[in-house]
C-alpha positions in Angstrom: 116.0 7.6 205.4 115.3 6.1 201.8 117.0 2.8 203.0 114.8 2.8 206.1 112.0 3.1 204.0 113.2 0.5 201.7 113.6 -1.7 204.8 110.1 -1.1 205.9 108.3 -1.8 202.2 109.9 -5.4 202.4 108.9 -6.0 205.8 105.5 -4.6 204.9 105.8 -6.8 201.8 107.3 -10.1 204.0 104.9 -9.8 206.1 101.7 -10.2 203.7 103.3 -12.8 201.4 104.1 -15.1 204.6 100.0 -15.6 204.3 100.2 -16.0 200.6 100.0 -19.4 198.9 101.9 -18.6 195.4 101.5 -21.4 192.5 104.4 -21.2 189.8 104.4 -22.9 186.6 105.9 -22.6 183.0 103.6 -22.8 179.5 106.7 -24.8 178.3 107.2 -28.4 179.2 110.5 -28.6 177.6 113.8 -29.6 180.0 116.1 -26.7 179.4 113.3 -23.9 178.8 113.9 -20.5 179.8 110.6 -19.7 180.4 111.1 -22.6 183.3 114.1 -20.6 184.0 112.0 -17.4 184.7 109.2 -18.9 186.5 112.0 -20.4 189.1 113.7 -17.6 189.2 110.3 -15.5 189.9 109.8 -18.5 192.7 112.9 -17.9 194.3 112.3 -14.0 194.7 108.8 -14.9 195.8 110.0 -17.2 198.7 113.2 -14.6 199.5 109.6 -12.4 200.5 108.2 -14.6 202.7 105.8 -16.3 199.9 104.5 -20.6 200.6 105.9 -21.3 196.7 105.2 -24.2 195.0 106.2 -25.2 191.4 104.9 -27.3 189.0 106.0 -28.9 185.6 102.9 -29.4 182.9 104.3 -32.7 181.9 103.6 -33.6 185.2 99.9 -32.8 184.5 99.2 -34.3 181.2 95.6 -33.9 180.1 93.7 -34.7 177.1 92.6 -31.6 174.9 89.7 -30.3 176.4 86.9 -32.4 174.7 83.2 -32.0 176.1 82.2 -36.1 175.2 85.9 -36.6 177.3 83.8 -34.4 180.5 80.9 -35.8 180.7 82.7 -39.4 181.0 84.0 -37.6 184.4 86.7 -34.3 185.0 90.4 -36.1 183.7 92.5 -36.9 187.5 95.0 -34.3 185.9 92.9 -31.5 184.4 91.4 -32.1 188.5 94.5 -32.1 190.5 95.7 -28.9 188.6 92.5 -27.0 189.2 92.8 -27.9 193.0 96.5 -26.5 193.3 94.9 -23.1 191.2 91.6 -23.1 193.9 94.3 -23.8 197.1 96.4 -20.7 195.9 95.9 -16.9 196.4 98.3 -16.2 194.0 99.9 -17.9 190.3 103.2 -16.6 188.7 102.8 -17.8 184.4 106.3 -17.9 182.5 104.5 -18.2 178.8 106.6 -19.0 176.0 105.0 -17.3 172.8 104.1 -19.8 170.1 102.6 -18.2 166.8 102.2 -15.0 169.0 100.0 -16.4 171.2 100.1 -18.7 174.4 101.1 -22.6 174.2 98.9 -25.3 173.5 99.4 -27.2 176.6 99.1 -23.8 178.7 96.3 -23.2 177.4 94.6 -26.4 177.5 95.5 -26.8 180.9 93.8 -23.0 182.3 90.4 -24.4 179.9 89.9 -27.5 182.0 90.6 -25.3 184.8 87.7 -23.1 183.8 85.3 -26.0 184.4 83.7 -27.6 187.4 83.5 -31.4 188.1 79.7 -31.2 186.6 81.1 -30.3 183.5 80.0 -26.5 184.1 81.9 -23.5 183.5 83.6 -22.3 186.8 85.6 -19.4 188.0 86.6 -20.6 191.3 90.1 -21.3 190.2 90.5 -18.0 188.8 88.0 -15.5 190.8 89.7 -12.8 193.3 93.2 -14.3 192.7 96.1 -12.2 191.4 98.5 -13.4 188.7 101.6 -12.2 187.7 102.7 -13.1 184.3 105.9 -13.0 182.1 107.7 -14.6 179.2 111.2 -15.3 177.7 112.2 -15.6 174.1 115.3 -15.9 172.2 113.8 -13.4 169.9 113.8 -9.6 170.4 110.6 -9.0 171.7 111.1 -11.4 174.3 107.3 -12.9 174.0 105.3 -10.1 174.9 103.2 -11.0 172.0 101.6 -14.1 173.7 101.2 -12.2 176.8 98.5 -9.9 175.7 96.4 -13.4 175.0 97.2 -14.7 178.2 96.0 -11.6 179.9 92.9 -11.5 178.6 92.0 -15.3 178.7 92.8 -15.2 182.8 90.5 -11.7 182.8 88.1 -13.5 181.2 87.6 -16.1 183.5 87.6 -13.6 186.8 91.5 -13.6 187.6 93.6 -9.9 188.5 96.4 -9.6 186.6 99.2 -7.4 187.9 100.7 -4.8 185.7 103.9 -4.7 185.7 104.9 -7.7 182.9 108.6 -9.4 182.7 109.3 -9.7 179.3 113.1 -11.1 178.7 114.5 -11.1 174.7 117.9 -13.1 173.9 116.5 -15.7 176.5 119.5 -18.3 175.5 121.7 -15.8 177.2 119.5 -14.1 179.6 120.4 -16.5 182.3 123.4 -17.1 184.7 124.8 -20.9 185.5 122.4 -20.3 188.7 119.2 -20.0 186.3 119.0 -16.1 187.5 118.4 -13.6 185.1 122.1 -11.4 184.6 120.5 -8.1 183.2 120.5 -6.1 187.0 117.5 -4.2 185.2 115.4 -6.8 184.2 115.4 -9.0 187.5 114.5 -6.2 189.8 111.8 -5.0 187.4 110.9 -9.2 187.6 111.3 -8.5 191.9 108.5 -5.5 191.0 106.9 -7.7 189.7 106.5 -10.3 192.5 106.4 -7.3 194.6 102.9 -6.4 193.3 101.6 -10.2 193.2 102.0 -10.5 196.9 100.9 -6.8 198.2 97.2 -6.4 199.0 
């Protein structure tokens, strides 16, 4: 009985994420980053329900700091073509390394351009009635939960949902397989939880 019940909360679960468009990305730009690590991991899981996943690197985006004489010369083609990809999705998964016990700087440079329109106005539209499920790795003990508390409450406070269940992985420099998945049997289905609540209505 409780596996056909289990069987029936991921087709329930499958069945809603095959009309949900997930963005992924990591507040870390650097190669081998574990918080890159989690966020593809969290991708995987998110596509094994059925999710349209797409991840993106930061570097890839590279924006100047948000600078109000820099927008009114005109939106930056980067700070615009990562605001799109946060409009086009119903739902963003945010691995957040914790720098200074708080978010990065490019993370949260990026989500500040993102608040703003191409007038140069402040805008929710990338943020408003979507759901975001956010995490963080750290090879210290409290595996970044620090800088997740600031993330939550900038994304509240420009009219996103986060979910409440919140991945937070210590040791990260040994938290990972060869396969970039996280070992502790624990930690990745609380991390499938997770994903599980991004993509339910």
């Amino acid at each position: 009985m409780l596996k056909l019940l289990f069987s029936m909360a991921l087709f329930a679960t499958a069945s809603l994420a095959a009309e949900t468009n997930v963005l992924v990305l990591s507040g870390s730009t650097r190669e081998d980053s574990t918080n890159k690590k989690l966020a593809n991991d969290a991708a995987e899981i998110g596509r094994q329900m059925g999710a349209k996943v797409k991840v993106i690197d930061l570097r890839d985006f590279p924006m100047p700091y948000y600078d109000a004489d820099v927008e009114q010369r005109g939106m930056p083609e980067n700070a615009k073509r990562f605001r799109t990809l946060l409009t086009d999705s119903q739902a963003i998964i945010i691995a957040s390394p914790e720098y200074n016990s708080s978010v990065s700087g490019v993370l949260k440079n990026a989500l500040d351009w993102a608040s703003r329109n191409e007038k140069g106005e402040p805008s929710r539209e990338a943020f408003q009635g979507k759901k975001f499920a956010i995490m963080s790795a750290s090879p210290g003990a409290g595996g970044g939960v620090r800088g997740l508390g600031h993330l939550q409450s900038i994304i509240q406070n420009v009219g996103g949902e986060v979910v409440a269940t919140q991945v937070s992985v210590p040791n990260s420099y040994t938290a990972f397989d060869e396969q970039g998945h996280l070992k502790d049997p624990a930690l990745r289905e609380k991390l499938k939880q997770e994903i599980r609540q991004l993509l339910s209505q």
